[in-house]
TIGUMI-173565 format. One line per field, with one value per residue (C-alpha): x, y, z. Coordinates in nm, 2 decimals, decimal comma. Example, Ala and Ser with C-alpha at 12.3 -4.5 7.8 and 13.67 -1.06 7.14 Angstrom:
BEGIN
c1: [1,23  1,37]
c2: [-0,45  -0,11]
c3: [0,78  0,71]
end
This chain:
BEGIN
c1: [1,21  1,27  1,18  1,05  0,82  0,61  0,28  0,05  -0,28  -0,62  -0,87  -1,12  -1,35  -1,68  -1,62  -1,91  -1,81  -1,54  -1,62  -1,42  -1,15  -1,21  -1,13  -0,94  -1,25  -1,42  -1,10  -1,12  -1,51  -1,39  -1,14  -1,27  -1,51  -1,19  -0,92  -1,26  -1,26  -0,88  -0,84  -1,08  -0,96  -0,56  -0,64  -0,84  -0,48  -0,33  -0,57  -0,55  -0,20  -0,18  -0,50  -0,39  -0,24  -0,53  -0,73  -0,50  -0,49  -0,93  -0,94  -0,67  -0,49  -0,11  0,19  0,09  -0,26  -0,14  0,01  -0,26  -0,49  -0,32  -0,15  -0,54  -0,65  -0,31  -0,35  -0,68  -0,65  -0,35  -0,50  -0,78  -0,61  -0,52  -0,90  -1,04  -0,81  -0,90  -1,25  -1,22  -1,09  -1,39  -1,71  -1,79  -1,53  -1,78  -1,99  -1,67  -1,57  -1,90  -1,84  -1,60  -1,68  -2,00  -1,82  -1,56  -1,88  -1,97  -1,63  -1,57  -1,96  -1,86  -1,56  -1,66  -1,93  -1,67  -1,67  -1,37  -1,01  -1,11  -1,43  -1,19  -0,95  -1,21  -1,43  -1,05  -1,03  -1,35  -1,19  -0,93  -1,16  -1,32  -0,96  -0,82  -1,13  -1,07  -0,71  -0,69  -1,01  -0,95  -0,59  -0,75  -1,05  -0,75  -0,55  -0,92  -0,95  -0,58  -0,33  0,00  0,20  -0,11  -0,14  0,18  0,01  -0,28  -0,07  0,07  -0,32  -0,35  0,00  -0,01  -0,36  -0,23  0,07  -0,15  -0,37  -0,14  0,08  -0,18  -0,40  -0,20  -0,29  -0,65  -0,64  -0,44  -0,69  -1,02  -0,89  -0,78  -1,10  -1,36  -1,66  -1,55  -1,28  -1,09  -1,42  -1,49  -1,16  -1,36  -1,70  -1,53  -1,43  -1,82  -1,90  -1,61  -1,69  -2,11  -1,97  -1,78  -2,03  -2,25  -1,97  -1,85  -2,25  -2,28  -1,99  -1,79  -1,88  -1,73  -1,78  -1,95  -1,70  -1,82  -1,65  -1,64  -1,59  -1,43  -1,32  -1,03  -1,15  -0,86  -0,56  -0,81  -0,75  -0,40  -0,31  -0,43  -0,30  0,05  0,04  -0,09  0,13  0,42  0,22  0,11  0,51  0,66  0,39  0,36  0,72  0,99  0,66  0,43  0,72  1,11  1,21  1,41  1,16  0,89  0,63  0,84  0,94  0,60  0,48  0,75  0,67  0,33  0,39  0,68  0,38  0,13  0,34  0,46  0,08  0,00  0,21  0,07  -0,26  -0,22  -0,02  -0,30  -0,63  -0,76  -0,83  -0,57  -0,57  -0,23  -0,13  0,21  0,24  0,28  0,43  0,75  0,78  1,08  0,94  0,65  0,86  1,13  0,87  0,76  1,04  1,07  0,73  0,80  0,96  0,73  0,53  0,72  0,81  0,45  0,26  0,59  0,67  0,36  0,27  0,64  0,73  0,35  0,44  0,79  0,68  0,40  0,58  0,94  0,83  0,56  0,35  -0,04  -0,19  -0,22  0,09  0,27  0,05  0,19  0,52  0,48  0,39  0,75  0,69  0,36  0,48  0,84  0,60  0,34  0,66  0,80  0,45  0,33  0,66  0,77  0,43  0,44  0,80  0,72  0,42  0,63  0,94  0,76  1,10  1,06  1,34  1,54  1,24  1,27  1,62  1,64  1,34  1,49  1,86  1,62  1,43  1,80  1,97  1,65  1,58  1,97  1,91  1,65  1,79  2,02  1,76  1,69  1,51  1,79  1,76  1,65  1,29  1,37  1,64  1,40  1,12  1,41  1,51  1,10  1,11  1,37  1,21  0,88  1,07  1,15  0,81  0,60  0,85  0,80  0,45  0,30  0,56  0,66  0,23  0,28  0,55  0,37  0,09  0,27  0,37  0,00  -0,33  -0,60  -0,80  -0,55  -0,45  -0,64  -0,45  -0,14  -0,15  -0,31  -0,02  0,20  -0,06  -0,04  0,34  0,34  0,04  0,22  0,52  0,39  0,18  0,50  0,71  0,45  0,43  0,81  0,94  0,64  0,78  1,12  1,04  0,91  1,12  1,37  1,10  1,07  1,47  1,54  1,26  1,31  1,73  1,62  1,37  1,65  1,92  1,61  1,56  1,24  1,07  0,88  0,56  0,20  0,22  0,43  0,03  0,06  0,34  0,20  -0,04  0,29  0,09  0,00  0,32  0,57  0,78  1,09  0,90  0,77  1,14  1,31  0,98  1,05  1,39  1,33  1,08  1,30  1,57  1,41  1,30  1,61  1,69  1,38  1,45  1,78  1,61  1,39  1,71  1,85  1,49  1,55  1,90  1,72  1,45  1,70  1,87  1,54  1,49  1,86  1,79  1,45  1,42  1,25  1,03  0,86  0,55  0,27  0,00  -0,36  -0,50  -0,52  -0,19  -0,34  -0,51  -0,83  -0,72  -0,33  -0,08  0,05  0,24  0,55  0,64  0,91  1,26]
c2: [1,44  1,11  0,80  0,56  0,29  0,42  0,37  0,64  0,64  0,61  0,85  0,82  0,60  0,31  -0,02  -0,27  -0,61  -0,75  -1,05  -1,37  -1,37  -1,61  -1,99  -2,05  -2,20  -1,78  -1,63  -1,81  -1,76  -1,36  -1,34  -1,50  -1,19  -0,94  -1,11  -1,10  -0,75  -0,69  -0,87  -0,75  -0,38  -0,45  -0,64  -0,28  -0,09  -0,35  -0,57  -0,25  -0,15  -0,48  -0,30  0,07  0,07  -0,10  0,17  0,48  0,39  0,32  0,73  0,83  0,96  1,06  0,86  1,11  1,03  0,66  0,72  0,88  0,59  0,41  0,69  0,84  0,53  0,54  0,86  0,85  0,50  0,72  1,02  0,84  0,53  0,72  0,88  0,54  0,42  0,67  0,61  0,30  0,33  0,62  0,41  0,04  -0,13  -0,34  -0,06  0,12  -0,13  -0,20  0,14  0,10  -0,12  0,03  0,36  0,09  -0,08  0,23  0,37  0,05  0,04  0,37  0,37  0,05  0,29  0,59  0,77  0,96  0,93  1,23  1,08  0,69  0,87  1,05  0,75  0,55  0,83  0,71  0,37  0,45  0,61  0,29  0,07  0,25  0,22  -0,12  -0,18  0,07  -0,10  -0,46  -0,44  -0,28  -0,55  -0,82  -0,63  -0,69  -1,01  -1,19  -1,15  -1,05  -1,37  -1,59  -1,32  -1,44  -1,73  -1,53  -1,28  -1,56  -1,57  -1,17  -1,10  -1,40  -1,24  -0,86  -1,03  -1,24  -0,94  -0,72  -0,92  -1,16  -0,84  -0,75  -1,11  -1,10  -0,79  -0,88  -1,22  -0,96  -0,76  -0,99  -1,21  -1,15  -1,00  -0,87  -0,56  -0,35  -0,25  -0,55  -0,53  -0,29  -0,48  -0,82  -0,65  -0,59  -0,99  -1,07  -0,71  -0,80  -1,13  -1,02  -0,79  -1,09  -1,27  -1,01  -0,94  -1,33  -1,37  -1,07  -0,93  -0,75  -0,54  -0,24  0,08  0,41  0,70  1,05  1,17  1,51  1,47  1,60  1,77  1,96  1,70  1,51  1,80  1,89  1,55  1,52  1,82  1,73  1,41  1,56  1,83  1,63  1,36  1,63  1,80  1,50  1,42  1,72  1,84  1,86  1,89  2,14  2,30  2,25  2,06  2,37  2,65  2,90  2,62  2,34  2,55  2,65  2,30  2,18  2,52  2,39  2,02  2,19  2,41  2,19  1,92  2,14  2,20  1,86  1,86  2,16  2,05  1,71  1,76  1,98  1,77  1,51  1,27  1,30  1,13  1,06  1,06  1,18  0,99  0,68  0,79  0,85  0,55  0,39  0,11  0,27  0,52  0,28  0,02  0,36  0,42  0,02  0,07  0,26  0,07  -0,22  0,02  0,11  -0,27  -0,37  -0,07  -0,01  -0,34  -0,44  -0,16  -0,11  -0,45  -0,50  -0,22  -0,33  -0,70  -0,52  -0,24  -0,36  -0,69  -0,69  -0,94  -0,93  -0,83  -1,17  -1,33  -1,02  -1,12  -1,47  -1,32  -1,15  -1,43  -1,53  -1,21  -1,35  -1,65  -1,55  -1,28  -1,59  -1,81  -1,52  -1,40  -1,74  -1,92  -1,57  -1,59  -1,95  -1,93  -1,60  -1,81  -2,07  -1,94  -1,52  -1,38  -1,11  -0,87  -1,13  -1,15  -0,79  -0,71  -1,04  -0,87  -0,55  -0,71  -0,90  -0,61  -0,43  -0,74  -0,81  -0,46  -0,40  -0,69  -0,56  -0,19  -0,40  -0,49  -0,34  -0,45  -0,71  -0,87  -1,22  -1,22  -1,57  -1,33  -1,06  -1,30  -1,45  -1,12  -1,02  -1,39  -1,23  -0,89  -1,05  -1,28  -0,99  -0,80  -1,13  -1,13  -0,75  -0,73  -0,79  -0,79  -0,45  -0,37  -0,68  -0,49  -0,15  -0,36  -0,50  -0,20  -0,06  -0,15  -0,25  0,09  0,24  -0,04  0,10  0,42  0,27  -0,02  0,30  0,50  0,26  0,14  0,52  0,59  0,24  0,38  0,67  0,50  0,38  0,63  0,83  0,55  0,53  0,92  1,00  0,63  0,73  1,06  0,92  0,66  0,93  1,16  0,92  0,77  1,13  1,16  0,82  0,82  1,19  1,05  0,76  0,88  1,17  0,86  0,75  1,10  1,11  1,40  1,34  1,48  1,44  1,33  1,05  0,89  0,73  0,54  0,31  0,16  0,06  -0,21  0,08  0,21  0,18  -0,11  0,14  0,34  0,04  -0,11  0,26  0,29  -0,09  -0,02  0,32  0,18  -0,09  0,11  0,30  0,06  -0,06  0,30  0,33  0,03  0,19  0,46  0,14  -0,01  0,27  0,36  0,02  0,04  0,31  0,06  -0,21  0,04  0,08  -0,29  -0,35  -0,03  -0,15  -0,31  -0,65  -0,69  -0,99  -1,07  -1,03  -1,34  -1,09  -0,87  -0,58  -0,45  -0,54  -0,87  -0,82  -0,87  -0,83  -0,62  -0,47  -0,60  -0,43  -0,33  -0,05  -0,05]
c3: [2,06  2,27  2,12  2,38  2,38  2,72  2,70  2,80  2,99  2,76  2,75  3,04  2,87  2,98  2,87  2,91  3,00  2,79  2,57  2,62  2,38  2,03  2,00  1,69  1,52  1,57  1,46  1,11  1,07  1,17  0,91  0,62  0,61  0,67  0,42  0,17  0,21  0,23  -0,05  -0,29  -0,13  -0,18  -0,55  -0,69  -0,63  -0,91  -1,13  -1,36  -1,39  -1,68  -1,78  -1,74  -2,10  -2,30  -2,04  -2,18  -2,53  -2,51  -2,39  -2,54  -2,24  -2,10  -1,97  -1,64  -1,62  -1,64  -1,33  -1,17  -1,28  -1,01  -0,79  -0,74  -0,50  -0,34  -0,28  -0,10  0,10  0,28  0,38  0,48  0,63  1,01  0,99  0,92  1,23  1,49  1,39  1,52  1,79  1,89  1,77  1,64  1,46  1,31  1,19  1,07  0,87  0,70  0,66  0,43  0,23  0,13  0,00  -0,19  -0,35  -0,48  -0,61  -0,77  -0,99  -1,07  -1,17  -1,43  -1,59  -1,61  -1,99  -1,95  -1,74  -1,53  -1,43  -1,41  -1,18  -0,93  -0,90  -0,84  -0,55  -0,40  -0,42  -0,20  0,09  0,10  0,08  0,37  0,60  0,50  0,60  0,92  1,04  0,93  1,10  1,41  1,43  1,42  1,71  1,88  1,87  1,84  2,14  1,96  2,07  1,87  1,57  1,41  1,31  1,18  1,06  0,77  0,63  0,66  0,50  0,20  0,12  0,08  -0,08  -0,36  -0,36  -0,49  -0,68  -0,86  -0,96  -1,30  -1,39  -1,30  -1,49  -1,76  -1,82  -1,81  -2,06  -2,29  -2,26  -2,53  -2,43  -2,08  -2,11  -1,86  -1,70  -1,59  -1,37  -1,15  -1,14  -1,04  -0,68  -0,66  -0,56  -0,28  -0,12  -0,07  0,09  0,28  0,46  0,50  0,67  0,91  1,03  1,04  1,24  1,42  1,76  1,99  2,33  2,33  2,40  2,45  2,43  2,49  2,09  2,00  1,58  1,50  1,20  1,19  1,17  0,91  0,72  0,72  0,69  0,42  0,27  0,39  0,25  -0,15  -0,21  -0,25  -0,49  -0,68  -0,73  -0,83  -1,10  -1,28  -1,20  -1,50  -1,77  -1,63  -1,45  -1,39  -1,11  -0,97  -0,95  -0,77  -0,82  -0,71  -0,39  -0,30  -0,32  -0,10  0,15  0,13  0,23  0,54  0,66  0,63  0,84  1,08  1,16  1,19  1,49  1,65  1,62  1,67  2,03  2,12  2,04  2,29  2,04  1,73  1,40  1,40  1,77  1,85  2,20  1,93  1,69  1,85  2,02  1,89  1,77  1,61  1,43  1,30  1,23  0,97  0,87  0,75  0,63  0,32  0,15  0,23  0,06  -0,24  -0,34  -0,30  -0,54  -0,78  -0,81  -0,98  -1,13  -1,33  -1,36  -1,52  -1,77  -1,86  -1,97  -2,18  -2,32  -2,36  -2,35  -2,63  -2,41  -2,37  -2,02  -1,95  -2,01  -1,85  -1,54  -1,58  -1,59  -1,23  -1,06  -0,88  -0,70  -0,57  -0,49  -0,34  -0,13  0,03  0,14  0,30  0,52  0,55  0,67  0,89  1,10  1,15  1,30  1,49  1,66  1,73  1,86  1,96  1,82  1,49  1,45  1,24  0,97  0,95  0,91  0,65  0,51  0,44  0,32  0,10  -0,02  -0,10  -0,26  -0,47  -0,64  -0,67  -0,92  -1,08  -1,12  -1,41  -1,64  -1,93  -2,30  -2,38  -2,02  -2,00  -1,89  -1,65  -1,48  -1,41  -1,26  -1,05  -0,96  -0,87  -0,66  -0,39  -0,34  -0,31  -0,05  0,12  0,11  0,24  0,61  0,65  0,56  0,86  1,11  1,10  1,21  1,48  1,67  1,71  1,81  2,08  2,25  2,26  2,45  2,22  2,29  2,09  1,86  1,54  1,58  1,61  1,32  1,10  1,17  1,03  0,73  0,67  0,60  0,43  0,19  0,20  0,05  -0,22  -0,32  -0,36  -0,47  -0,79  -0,85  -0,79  -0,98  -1,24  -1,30  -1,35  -1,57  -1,81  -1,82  -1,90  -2,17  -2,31  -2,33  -2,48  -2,75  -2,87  -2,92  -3,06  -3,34  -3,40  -3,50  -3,72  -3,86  -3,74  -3,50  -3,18  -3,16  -2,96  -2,56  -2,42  -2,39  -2,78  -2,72  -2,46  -2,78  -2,89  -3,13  -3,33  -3,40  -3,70  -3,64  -3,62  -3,40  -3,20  -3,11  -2,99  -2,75  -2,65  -2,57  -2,40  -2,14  -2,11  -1,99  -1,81  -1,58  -1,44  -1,35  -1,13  -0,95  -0,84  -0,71  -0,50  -0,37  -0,19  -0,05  0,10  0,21  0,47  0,61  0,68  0,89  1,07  1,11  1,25  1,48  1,63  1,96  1,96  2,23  2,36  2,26  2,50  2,49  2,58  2,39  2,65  2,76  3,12  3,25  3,41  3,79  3,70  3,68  3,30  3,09  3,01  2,71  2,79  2,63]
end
């Protein structure tokens, strides 16, 4: 397959009148109503993993269903995330994303009023429909209205709101749950507020030209897509308890995901209008740029979700003050988006932000795959500072330079495609880092209560109430998840050693100062390698 960066014709299509593009005073009225919604859709993924244990421990559930209290939104934001996108590009990217926001409304009210972890962990599913209409549309709806040379500087707002999003949710979290009279419910009902506003906003505020299209769904790639993207969610979390990791299950799960792949492409380089659409996906820059993507994804969901969990289990600190604790990943993430757009603005250059990104990314969890339960906790949180560094200058930029090779009638596709392998990532980074971390829990406790002469018994799910534990008991769980944790961010590290590759193999290519790939009475612009 050649990797190029042509771009193809659009579908025939009828376009009324294009509407002048925004002033800078539109753009900001605009985005306040999208980072609201982004925001409050990114900050659901996290504000409960600080909460997940007091959550666990409340219904008594399983170190696998902890997982899936987080993995379950993941899941759904990414095989929803290139549906939401082509949907936007087919009908009204306003109504789309209203759309969406609705259905996360709803996912959220329920999921606050949920009596049992299967009921949590479907209405968390619903959440994540909603979050990826969300992000595919809200990235698309930029695309719309931003030419790529200005969205750099826009891009800083966008990327230091996912980055605060998802690393200052444990901390939200962590103060709900700890504050008398609220509890970890509340952690769902608090996205409620910021979500209505931000549908006042964006009807307030957003227009944009009508486009009509000729629509034939792809019902079928929907499908598969998501199927392909499941199975392997679904291995990695019951695999080496349910069943061993080498064996018929394991193998037809993996068949499963080949097949199910292999139809995506048939299907989706027959169908006029694709999901995922293979004419952009192997352009050079779009693929690298998902390749790069991953790991993006992995540092931003297992990052806060792990390093919440260590300060709380091997830490012995409250939600709160393990919130507190996460904060240099914030903060190392908003210099890197904020300062990284402003510069790409300035100067229109954006390769070098990636590949420092990515060296970044690999220097940063390298140092974290050392800790363990004797490891300084101001080493860690320098440690989370250059990661997060590294997450805030690919955020964005990797979704800025697919933009830039595509015309805007094909934008949403094209910035889904990428939010999709990046969801995709860490969806998979949490089930297969998840699945790692207890195993090696499982190990390490039953060897450490043998030294004790004690026997393990009951699920892995008791020992994240650690409070309630022997004090004997209490330090060998400590130390196991602490342990354990370095381990995992080994596995990160090389994960990231692949997208810097990527980053130092992508073609930068100037950026182009319209939003359409062509100006009204001129000729295109090129974006070919």
């Amino acid at each position: 397959m050649q990797l190029d960066d042509e771009v193809t014709d659009p579908p025939a299509e009828t376009v009324a009148q294009p509407r002048p593009e925004y002033t800078h005073r539109e753009v900001l009225e605009v985005l306040v109503g999208l980072l609201a919604a982004m925001f409050t859709g990114l900050i659901s993924s996290t504000i409960v993993s600080n909460a997940v244990p007091t959550i666990i421990a409340d219904l008594d559930g399983s170190q696998t269903q902890y997982t899936w209290v987080i993995t379950a939104s993941l899941l759904a934001m990414t095989v929803s995330t290139p549906v939401w996108g082509k949907l936007s590009d087919l009908f009204d990217k306003k109504l789309m994303i209203q759309t969406a926001i609705g259905i996360f409304v709803v996912g959220s009210v329920l999921a606050g009023l949920s009596r049992n972890l299967p009921e949590l962990i479907a209405m968390r599913a619903v959440q994540g429909i909603g979050m990826g209409g969300i992000i595919a549309t809200g990235q698309a709806l930029i695309a719309a209205i931003i030419p790529p040379r200005q969205r750099g500087r826009y891009a800083g707002y966008l990327g230091a709101t996912m980055a605060v999003a998802t690393v200052s949710g444990p901390l939200i979290g962590g103060i709900i749950v700890d504050t008398p009279g609220l509890g970890w419910r509340w952690c769902f009902f608090v996205c409620v507020p910021l979500a209505v506003m931000s549908l006042v906003v964006l009807q307030r505020f957003l227009r944009l030209p009508d486009t009509r299209r000729s629509v034939d769904l792809d019902y079928a790639g929907a499908l598969l897509i998501a199927v392909a993207a499941s199975l392997p969610l679904v291995w990695v979390t019951f695999a080496g308890d349910a069943y061993p990791w080498v064996s018929w299950t394991s193998a037809a799960f993996l068949g499963g995901t080949a097949l199910a792949a292999g139809l995506v492409v048939v299907v989706e380089s027959r169908h006029a209008e694709p999901v995922l659409p293979l004419q952009v996906v192997r352009q050079r820059t779009t693929t690298l740029a998902i390749i790069g993507s991953i790991a993006v994804g992995i540092s931003m969901f297992g990052g806060s979700v792990f390093l919440g969990q260590y300060f709380q289990v091997a830490g012995g600190h409250s939600p709160t003050v393990a919130g507190l604790l996460g904060t240099p990943l914030m903060v190392g993430s908003l210099v890197g988006t904020v300062v990284s757009g402003r510069l790409i603005t300035r100067y229109g250059r954006w390769k070098r932000f990636l590949v420092t990104g990515s060296a970044l990314l690999v220097v940063g969890f390298g140092l974290l795959a050392t800790v363990d339960h004797t490891t300084p906790e101001w080493h860690t949180m320098v440690f989370m500072a250059v990661v997060g560094l590294g997450m805030g200058m690919m955020l964005q930029n990797f979704v800025l330079a697919v933009q830039n090779t595509v015309d805007v009638r094909e934008v949403g596709s094209a910035s889904a495609s990428v939010a999709f392998f990046r969801s995709l990532g860490g969806a998979v980074g949490v089930a297969v880092l998840g699945a790692i971390l207890a195993a090696q829990v499982r190990t390490d406790v039953t060897d450490g209560l043998g030294r004790l002469g004690l026997s393990r018994s009951g699920d892995s799910g008791s020992l994240l109430d650690v409070g309630s534990l022997p004090g004997p008991v209490a330090e060998v769980v400590r130390a196991a998840y602490g342990d354990a944790t370095g381990n995992i961010f080994a596995v990160a590290a090389v994960v990231s050693v692949i997208s810097l590759v990527a980053a130092v193999m992508i073609k930068e290519i100037p950026l182009r100062t319209t939003v359409a790939m062509q100006e009204p009475d001129g000729p295109a612009v090129p974006v070919a390698d």
